[in-house]
C-alpha positions as CSV (number, residue, x, y, z in Angstrom):
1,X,0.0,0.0,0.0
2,X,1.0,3.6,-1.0
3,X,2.2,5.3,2.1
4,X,0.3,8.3,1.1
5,X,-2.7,5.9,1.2
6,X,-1.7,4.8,4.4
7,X,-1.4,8.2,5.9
8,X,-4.8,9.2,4.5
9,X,-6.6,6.2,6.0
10,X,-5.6,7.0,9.4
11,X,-6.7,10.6,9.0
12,X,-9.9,9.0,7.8
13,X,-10.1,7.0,10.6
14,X,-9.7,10.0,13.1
15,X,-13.1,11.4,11.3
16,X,-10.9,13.5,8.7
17,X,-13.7,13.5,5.7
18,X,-11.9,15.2,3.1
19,X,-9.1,12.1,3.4
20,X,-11.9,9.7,3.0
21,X,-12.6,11.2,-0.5
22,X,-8.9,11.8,-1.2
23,X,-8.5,7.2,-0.4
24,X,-11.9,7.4,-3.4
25,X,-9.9,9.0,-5.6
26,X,-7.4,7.0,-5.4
27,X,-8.8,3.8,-5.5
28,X,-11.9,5.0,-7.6
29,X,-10.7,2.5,-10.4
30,X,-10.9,-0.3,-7.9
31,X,-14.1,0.5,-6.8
32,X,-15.7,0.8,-10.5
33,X,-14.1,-2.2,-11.2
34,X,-16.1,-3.8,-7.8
35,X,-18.8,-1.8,-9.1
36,X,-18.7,-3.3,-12.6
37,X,-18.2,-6.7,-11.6
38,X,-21.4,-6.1,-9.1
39,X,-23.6,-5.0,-11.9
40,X,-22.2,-8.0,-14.3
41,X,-24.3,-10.1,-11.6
42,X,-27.3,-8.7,-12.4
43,X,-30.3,-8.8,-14.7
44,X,-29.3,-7.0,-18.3
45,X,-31.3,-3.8,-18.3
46,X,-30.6,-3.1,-14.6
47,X,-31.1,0.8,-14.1
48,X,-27.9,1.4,-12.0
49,X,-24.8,2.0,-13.2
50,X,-21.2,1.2,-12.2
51,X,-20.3,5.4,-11.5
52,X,-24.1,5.3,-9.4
53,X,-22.9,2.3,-7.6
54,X,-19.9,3.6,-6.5
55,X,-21.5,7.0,-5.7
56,X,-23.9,5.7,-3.6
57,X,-21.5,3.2,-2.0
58,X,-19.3,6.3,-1.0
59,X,-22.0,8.4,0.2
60,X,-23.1,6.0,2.8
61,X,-19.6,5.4,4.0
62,X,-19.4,8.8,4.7
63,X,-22.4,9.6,6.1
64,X,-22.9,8.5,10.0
65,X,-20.3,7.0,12.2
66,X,-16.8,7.7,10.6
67,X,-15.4,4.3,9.1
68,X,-12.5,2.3,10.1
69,X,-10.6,0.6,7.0
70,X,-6.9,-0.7,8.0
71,X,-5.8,-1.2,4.6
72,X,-6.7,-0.6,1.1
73,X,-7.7,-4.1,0.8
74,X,-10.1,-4.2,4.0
75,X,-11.7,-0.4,2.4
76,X,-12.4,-2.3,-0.6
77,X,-14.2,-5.1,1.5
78,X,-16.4,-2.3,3.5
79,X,-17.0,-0.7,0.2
80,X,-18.1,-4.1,-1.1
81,X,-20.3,-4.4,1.7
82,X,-21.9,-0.7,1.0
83,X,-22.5,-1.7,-2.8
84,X,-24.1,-4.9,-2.2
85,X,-26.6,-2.3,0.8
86,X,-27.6,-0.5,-2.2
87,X,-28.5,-3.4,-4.7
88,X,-30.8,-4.6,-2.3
89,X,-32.2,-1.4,-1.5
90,X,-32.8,-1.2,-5.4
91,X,-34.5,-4.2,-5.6
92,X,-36.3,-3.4,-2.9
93,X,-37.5,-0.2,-4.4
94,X,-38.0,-2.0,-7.7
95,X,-40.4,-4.9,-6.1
96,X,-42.8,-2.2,-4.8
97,X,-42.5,-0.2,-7.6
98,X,-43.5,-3.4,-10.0
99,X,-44.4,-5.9,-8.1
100,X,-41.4,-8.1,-8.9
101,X,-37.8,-8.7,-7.2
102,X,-34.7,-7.9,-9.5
103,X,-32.7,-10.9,-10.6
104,X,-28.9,-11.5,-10.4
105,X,-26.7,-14.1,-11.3
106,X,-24.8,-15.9,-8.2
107,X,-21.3,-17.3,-8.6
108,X,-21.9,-19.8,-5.7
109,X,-22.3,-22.3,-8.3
110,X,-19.0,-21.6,-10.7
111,X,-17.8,-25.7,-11.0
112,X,-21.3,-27.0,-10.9
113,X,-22.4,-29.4,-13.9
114,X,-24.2,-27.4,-16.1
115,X,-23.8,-23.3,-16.3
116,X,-21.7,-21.5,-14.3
117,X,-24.3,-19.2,-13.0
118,X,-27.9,-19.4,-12.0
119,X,-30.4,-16.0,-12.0
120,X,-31.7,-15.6,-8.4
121,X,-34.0,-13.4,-6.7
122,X,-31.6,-10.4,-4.8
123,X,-34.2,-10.2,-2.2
124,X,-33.9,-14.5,-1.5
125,X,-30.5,-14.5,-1.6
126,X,-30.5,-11.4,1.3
127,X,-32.9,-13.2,3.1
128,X,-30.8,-16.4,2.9
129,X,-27.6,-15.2,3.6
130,X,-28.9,-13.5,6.8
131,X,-30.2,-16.6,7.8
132,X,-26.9,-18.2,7.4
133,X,-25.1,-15.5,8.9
134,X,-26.8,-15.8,12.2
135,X,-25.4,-19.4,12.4
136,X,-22.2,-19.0,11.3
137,X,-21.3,-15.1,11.1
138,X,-17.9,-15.7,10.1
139,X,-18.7,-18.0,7.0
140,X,-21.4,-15.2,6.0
141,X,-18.4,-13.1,5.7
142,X,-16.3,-14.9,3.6
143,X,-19.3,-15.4,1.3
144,X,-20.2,-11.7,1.4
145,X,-16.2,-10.7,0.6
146,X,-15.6,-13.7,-2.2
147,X,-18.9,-13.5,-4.1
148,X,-20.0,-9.9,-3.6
149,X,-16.8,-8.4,-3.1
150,X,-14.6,-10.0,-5.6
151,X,-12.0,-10.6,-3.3
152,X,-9.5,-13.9,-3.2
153,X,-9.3,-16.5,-0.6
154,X,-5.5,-14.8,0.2
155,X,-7.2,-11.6,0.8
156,X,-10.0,-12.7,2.9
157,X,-7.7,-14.6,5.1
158,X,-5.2,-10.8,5.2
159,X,-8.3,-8.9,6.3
160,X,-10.0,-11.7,8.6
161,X,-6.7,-12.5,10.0
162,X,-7.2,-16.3,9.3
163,X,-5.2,-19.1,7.3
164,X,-6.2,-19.9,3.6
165,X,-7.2,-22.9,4.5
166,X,-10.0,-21.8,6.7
167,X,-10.9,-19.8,4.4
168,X,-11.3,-22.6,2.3
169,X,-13.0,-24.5,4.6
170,X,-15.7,-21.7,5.2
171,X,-16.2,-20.8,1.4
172,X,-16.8,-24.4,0.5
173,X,-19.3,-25.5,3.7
174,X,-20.7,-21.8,2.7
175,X,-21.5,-22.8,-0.6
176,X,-22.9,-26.4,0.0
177,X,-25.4,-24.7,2.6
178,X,-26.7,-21.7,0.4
179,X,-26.8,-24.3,-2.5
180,X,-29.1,-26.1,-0.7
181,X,-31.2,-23.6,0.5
182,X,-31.6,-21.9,-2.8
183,X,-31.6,-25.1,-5.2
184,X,-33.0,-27.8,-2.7
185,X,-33.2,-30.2,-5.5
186,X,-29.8,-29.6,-6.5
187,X,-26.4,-31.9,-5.4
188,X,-23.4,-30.0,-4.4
189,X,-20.0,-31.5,-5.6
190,X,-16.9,-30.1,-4.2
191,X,-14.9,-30.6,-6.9
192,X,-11.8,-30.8,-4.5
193,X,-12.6,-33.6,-2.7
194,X,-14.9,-34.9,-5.4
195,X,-17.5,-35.4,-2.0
196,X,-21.1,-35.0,-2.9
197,X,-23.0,-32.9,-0.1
């Protein structure tokens, strides 16, 4: 990380707002790239945009309670967090508006048989995740940071200060447990052990 990044994270961290919008500019092409790859999840014809997405991500991050990133890698995660707030505010918005939850495309099942990606209701997948993360609240983040947040299973272990291998642990009893709760007539294979769940 930058030392000039550095420096302006701490000052963020003491409540200094104009060096939280000095780290956005810095890492805006990050974040549009998060944003991007957020919006490449959902339905084609989705109203938001990448620059909205990361707009609305920032505003809320620096409205309220002044945030606490330790790195550039752990503001990208809180950021992550932010962006994935406002798609399910959208959908929310959208499902009174017309009646009908937006759709998004879930990479819990990349290595399935069959395609890669499966449209699911934004406002089911909330609801299940939440579920999940009142039973294991650690898990729930490593979903929230891989899948939502783009990040790797080296970074997630960095910012929850946990081996790889738990992460891979969590991220693969993570997936066999949403699977099941959003495809109940669907088998998980974890194609590193080759074990059905």
């Amino acid at each position: 990380m930058k030392p000039e990044l550095e420096t302006l994270l701490g000052k963020w961290r003491e409540g200094d707002k104009a060096a939280g919008e000095q780290v956005v500019e810095i890492v805006y092409a990050d974040l549009r790239k998060l944003a991007a790859y957020f919006l490449s999840h959902e339905r084609p014809g989705h109203t938001l945009l990448p620059t909205d997405l990361v707009n609305e991500a920032y505003l809320r991050l620096t409205s309220g309670k002044p945030v606490n990133p330790r790195n550039r890698t752990h503001f990208i995660a809180l950021a992550a967090r932010q962006m994935r707030r406002v798609l399910i505010d959208h959908a929310r918005r959208q499902k009174a508006l017309k009646r009908n939850d937006t759709m998004m495309t879930l990479a819990l099942f990349e290595g399935q048989h069959g395609p890669k990606s499966h449209i699911e209701s934004v406002l089911a997948v909330e609801e299940i995740l939440q579920e999940f993360e009142l039973l294991e609240p650690r898990a729930a983040q490593v979903v929230e940071y891989r899948v939502f947040g783009g990040l790797t299973e080296k970074d997630i272990a960095e910012l929850l200060d946990l081996s790889v291998p738990t992460i891979k642990r969590d991220w693969t009893f993570a997936r066999a447990w949403l699977i099941r709760k959003l495809r109940p007539d669907q088998r998980f294979t974890d194609s590193s052990t080759q074990a059905t769940v």
